[in-house]
Backbone as CSV, one residue per row, in Angstrom:
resi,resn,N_x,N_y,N_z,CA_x,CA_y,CA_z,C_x,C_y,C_z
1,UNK,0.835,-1.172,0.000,0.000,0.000,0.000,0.885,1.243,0.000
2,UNK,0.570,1.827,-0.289,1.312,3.196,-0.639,1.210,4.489,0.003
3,UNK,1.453,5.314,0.522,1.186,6.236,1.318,1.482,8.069,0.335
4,UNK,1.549,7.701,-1.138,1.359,8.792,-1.980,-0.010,9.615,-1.805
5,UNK,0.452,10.764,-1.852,-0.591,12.012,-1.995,-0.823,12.058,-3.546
6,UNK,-2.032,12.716,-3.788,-1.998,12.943,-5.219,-1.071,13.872,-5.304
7,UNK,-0.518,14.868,-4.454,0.168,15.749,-4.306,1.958,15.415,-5.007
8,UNK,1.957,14.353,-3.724,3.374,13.512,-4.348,3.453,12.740,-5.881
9,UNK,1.944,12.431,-5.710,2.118,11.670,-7.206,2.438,12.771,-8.679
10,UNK,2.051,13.763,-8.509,2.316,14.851,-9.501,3.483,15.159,-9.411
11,UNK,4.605,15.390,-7.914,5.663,15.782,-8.108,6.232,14.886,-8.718
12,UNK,5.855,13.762,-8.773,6.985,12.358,-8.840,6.987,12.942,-10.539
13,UNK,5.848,12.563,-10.966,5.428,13.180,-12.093,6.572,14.318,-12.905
14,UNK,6.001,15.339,-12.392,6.563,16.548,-13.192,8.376,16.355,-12.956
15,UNK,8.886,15.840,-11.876,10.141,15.673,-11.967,11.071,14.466,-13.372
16,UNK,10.084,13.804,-12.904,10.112,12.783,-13.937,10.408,13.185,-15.752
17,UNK,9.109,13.833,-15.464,9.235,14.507,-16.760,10.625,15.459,-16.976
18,UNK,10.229,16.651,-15.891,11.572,17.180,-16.286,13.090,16.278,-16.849
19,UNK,13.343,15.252,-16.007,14.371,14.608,-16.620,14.622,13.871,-17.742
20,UNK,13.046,13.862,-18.560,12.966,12.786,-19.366,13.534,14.255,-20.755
21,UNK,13.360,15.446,-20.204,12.821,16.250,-21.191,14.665,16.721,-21.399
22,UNK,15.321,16.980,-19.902,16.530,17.219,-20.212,17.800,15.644,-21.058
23,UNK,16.877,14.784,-20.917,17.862,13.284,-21.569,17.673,13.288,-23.084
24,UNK,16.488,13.931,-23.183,16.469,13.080,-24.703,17.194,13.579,-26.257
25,UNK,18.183,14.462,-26.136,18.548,14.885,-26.916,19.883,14.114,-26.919
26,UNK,20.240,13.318,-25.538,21.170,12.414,-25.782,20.820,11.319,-26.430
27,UNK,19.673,10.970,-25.555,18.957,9.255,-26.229,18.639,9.439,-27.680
28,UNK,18.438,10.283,-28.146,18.171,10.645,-29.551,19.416,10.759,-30.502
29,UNK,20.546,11.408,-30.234,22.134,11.414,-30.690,22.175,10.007,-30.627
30,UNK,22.177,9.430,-29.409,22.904,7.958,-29.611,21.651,6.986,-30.323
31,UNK,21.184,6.820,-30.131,19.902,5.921,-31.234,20.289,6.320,-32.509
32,UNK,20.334,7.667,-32.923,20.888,7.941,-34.705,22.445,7.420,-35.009
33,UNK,23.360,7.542,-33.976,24.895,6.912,-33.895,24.718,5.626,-34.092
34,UNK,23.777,4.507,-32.976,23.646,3.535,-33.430,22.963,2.638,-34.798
35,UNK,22.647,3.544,-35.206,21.530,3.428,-36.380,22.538,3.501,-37.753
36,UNK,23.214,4.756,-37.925,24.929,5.137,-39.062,25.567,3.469,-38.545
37,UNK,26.171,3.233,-37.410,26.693,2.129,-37.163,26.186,0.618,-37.932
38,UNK,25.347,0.381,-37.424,24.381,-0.310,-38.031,24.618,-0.503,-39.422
39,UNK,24.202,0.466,-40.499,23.917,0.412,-41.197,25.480,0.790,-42.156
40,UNK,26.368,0.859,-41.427,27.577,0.814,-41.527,28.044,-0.645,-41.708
41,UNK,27.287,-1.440,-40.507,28.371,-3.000,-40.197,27.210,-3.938,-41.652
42,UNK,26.087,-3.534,-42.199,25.615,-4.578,-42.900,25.833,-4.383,-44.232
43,UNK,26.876,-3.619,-45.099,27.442,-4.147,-45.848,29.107,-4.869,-45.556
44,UNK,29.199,-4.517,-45.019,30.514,-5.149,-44.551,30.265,-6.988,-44.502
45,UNK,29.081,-6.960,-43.768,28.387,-8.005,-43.612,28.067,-9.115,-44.780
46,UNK,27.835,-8.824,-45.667,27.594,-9.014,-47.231,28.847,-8.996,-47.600
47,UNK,29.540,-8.083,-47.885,30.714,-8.565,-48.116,32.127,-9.326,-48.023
48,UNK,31.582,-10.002,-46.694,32.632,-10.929,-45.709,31.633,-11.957,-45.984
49,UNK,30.469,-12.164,-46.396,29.191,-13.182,-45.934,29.264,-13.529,-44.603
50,UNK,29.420,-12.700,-43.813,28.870,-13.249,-42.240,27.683,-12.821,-42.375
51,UNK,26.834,-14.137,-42.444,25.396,-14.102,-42.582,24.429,-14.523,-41.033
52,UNK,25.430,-14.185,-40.002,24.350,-15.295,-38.831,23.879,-13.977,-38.635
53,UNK,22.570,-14.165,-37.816,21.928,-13.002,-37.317,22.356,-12.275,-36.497
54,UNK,22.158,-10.943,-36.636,22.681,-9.859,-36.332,22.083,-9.798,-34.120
55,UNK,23.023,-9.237,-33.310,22.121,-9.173,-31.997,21.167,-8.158,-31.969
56,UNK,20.594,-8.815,-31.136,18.734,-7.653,-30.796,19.167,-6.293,-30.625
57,UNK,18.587,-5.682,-31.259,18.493,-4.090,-31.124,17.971,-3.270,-30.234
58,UNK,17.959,-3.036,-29.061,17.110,-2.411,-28.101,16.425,-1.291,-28.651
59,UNK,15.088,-1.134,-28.898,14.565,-0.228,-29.334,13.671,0.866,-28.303
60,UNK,13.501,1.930,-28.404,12.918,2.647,-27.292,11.345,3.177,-27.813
């Protein structure tokens, strides 16, 4: 059981947000870095024929 105010639940909230709002211009740089990368390693890929599947991509 929880002992949140709606009070607290908004701060949790708006803080939250705030941080989501100051991160994402990183998470966004690195998702496009990984993405050039990516799309960097699959001709290489083709051209060596290392054909096994590639690892999972964490997507957001």
């Amino acid at each position: 059981m929880s002992r949140w105010t709606g009070a607290d639940e908004a701060e949790y909230r708006r803080i939250l947000d705030r941080m989501t709002d100051a991160t994402q211009a990183e998470l966004d740089r690195l998702r496009r870095k990984a993405e050039r990368q990516s799309d960097a390693i699959d001709p290489l890929r083709c051209k060596y024929r290392i054909n096994e599947e590639r690892p999972w991509l964490f997507v957001l």
